[in-house]
C-alpha positions as CSV (number, residue, x, y, z in Angstrom):
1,X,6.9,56.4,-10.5
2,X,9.8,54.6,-9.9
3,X,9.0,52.8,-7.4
4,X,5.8,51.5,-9.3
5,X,8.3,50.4,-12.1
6,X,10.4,48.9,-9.8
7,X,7.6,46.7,-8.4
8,X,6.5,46.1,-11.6
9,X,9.9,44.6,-12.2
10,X,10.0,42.5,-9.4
11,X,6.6,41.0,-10.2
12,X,7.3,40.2,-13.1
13,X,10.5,38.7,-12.5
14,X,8.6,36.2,-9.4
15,X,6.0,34.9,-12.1
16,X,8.7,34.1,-14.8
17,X,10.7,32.4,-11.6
18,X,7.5,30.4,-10.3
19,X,7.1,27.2,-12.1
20,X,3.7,26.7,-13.3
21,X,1.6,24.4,-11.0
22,X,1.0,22.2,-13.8
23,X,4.2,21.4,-13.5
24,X,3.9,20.1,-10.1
25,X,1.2,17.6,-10.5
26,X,2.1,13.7,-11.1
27,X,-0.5,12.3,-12.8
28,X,-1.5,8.4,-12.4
29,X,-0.9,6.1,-15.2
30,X,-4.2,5.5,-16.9
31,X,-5.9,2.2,-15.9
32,X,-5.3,-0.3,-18.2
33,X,-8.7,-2.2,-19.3
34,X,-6.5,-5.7,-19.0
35,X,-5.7,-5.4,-15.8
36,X,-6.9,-5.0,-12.1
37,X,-6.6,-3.1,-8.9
38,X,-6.2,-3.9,-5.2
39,X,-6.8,-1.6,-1.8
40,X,-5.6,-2.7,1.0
41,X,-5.6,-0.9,4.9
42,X,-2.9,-2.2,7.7
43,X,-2.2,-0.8,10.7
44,X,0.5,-2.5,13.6
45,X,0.1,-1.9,17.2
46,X,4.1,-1.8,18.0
47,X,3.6,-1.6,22.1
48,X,0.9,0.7,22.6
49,X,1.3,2.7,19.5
50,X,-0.7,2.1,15.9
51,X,1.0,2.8,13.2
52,X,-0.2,2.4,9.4
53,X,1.0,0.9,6.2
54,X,2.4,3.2,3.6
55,X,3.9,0.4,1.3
56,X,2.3,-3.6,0.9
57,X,4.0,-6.2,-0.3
58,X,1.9,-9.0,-2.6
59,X,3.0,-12.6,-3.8
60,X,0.7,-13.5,-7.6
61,X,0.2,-17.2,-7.1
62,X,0.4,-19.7,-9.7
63,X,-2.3,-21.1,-11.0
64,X,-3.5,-24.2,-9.3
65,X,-0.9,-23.4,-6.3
66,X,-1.0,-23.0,-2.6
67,X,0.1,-19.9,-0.9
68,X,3.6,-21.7,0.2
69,X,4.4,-22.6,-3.2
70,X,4.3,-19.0,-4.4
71,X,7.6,-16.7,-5.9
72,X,7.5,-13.0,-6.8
73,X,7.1,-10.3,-4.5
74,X,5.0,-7.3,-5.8
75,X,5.2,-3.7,-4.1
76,X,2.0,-1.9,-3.8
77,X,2.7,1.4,-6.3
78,X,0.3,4.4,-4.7
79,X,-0.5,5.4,-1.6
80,X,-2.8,8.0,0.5
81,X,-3.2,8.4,4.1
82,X,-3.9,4.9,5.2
83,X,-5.1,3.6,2.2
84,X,-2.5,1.4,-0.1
85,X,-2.8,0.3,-3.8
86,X,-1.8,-2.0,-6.4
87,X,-2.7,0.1,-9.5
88,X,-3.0,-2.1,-12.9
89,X,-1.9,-5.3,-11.3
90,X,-2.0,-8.8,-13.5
91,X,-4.4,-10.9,-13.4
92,X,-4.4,-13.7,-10.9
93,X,-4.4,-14.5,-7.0
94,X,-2.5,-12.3,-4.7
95,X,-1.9,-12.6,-1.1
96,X,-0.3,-10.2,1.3
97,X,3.7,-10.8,2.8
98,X,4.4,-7.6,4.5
99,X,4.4,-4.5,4.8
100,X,6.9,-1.3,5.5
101,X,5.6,1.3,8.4
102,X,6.7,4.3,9.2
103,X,7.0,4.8,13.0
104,X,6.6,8.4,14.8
105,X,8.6,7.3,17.4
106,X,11.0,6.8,16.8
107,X,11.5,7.9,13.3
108,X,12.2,5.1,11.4
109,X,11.7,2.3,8.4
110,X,9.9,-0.7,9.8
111,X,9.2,-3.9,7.9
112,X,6.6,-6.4,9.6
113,X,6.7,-9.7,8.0
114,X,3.4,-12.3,7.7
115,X,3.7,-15.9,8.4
116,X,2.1,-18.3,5.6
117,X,-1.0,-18.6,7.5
118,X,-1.6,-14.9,7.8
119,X,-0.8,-14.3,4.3
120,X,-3.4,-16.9,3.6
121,X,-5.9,-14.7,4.7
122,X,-5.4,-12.0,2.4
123,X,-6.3,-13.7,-0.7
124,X,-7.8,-11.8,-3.3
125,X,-8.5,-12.4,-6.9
126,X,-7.6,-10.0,-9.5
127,X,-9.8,-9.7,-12.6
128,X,-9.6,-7.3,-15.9
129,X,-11.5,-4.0,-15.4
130,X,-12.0,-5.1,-11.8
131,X,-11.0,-3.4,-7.7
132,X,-11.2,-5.7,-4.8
133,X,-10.5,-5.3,-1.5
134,X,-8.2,-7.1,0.3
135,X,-9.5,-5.6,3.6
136,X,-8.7,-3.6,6.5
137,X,-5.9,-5.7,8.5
138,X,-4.7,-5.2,12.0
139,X,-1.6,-6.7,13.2
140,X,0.7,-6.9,16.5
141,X,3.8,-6.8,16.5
142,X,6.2,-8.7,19.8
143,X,8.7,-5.6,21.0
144,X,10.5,-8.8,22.6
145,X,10.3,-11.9,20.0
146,X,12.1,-10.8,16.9
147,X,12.7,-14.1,15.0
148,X,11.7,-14.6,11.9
149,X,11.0,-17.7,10.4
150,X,12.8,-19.2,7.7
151,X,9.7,-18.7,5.2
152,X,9.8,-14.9,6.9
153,X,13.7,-14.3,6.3
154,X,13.2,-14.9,2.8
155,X,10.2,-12.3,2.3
156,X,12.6,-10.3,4.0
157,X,15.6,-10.5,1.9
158,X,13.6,-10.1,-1.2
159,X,12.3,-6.9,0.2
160,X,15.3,-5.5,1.0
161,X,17.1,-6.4,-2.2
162,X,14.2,-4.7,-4.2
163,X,12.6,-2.3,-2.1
164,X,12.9,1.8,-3.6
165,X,11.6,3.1,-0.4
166,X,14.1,1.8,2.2
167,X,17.1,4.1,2.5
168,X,20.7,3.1,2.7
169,X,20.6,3.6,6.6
170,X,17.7,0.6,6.8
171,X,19.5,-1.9,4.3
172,X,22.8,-2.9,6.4
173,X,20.0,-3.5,9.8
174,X,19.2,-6.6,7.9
175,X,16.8,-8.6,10.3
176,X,17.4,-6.3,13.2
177,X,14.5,-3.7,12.0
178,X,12.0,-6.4,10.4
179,X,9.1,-7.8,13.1
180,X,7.2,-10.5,12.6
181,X,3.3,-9.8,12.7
182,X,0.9,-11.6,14.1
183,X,-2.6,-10.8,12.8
184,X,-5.3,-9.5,15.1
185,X,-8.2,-9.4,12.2
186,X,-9.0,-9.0,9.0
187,X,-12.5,-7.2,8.3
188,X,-13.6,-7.2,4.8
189,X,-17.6,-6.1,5.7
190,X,-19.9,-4.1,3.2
191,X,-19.3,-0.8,5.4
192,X,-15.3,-0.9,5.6
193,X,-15.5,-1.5,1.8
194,X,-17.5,1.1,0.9
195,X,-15.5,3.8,2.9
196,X,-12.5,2.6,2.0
197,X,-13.3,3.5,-1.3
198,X,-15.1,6.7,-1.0
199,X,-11.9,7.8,0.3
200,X,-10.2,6.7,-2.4
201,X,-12.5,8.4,-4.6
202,X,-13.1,11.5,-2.1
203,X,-9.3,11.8,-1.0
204,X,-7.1,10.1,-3.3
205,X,-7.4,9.5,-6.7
206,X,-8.8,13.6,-6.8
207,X,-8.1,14.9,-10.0
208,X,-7.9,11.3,-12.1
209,X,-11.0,10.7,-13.2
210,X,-10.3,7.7,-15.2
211,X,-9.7,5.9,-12.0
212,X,-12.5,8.0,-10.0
213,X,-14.9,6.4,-12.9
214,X,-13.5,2.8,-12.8
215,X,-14.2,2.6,-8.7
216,X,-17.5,4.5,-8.5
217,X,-18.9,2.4,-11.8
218,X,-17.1,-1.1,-10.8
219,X,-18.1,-4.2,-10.9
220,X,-16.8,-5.3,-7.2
221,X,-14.8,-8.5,-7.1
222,X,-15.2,-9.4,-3.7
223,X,-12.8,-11.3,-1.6
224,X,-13.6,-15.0,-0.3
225,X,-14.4,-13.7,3.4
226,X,-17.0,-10.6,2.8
227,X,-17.8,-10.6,6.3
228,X,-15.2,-9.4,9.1
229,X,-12.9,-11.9,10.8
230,X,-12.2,-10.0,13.5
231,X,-12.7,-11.5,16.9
């Protein structure tokens, strides 16, 4: 008898210990009907070894300007597997400027920064109510040529003067852990599309169903170049 009071006890003390799982979830901020959304996919060959994306950074262009003559750098805000977004973004042009990997080996922060022209490729328009893909991007990466270019270095600095994901080990490498990218391809065809965003539905937007219903009911704003670029 005691000992069933005593595990009684001991039960009941692990449930009022346990925070509920409620408490665990982090929900997404609702999608606001003014704005727009943006998926994205990079991945950097660094030697012989791919690595993906878990953070993108986006310049908004002006109106009426070229991708040179843009100011404002934009972090993507979620992020699953491979896939990267910018949820509830303004409306406007965006391009891609860089991105920060994670490499396996070794373990560490990487940022690989896009020249002008590269960038140029990753236009995208943004539109109320709206997703569009900026497409599935592959990049190399020089293990020997680490310059940047001036336009480069200051895509860099910005980064690292507003970046919440680089730790306070990465900031004082400066230019030492930032590569300069060199794309391969950009493929923005019907069937990368469509499973990039039955992921996002399937994988990782599971649970919001505000999003899940704004992606599988869109209308698709489709980038410029709907067919791949890849060599």
């Amino acid at each position: 008898m005691q000992l069933l009071r005593a595990i009684t006890f001991i039960s009941l003390v692990l449930v009022m210990l346990t925070p509920p799982l409620t408490a665990k979830l982090e929900r997404l901020q609702a999608p606001d009907p003014g704005r727009g959304t943006i998926g994205v996919k990079i991945g950097a060959m660094f030697g012989k070894v791919r690595e993906s994306a878990d953070t993108v950074y986006f310049v908004r262009l002006s109106d009426g300007a070229k991708s040179d003559e843009a100011a404002g750098v934009v972090a993507s805000n979620f992020g699953k597997a491979r896939n990267v977004y910018l949820l509830n973004a303004r409306p406007g042009r965006y391009v891609a400027v860089a991105a920060e990997i994670v490499r396996s080996m070794p373990t560490t922060r990487t940022v690989v920064v896009f020249t002008k022209a590269d960038s140029a490729q990753t236009e995208v328009e943004v539109k109320a109510g709206m997703v569009s893909f900026m497409g599935e991007i592959d990049i190399v990466t020089s293990m020997k040529s680490r310059e940047l270019d001036a336009d480069q270095a200051r895509t860099l600095n910005t980064i690292m003067a507003t970046s919440s994901t680089l730790g306070v080990m990465d900031r004082p490498l400066g230019a030492d852990f930032a590569y300069p990218g060199t794309f391969k391809g950009v493929d923005r065809g019907d069937d990368v599309e469509v499973e990039f965003w039955a992921s996002a539905t399937h994988n990782h937007f599971r649970g919001e169903d505000a999003w899940i219903s704004l992606i599988d009911h869109r209308p698709v704003l489709r980038a410029p170049v709907t067919a791949s670029t890849k060599p």
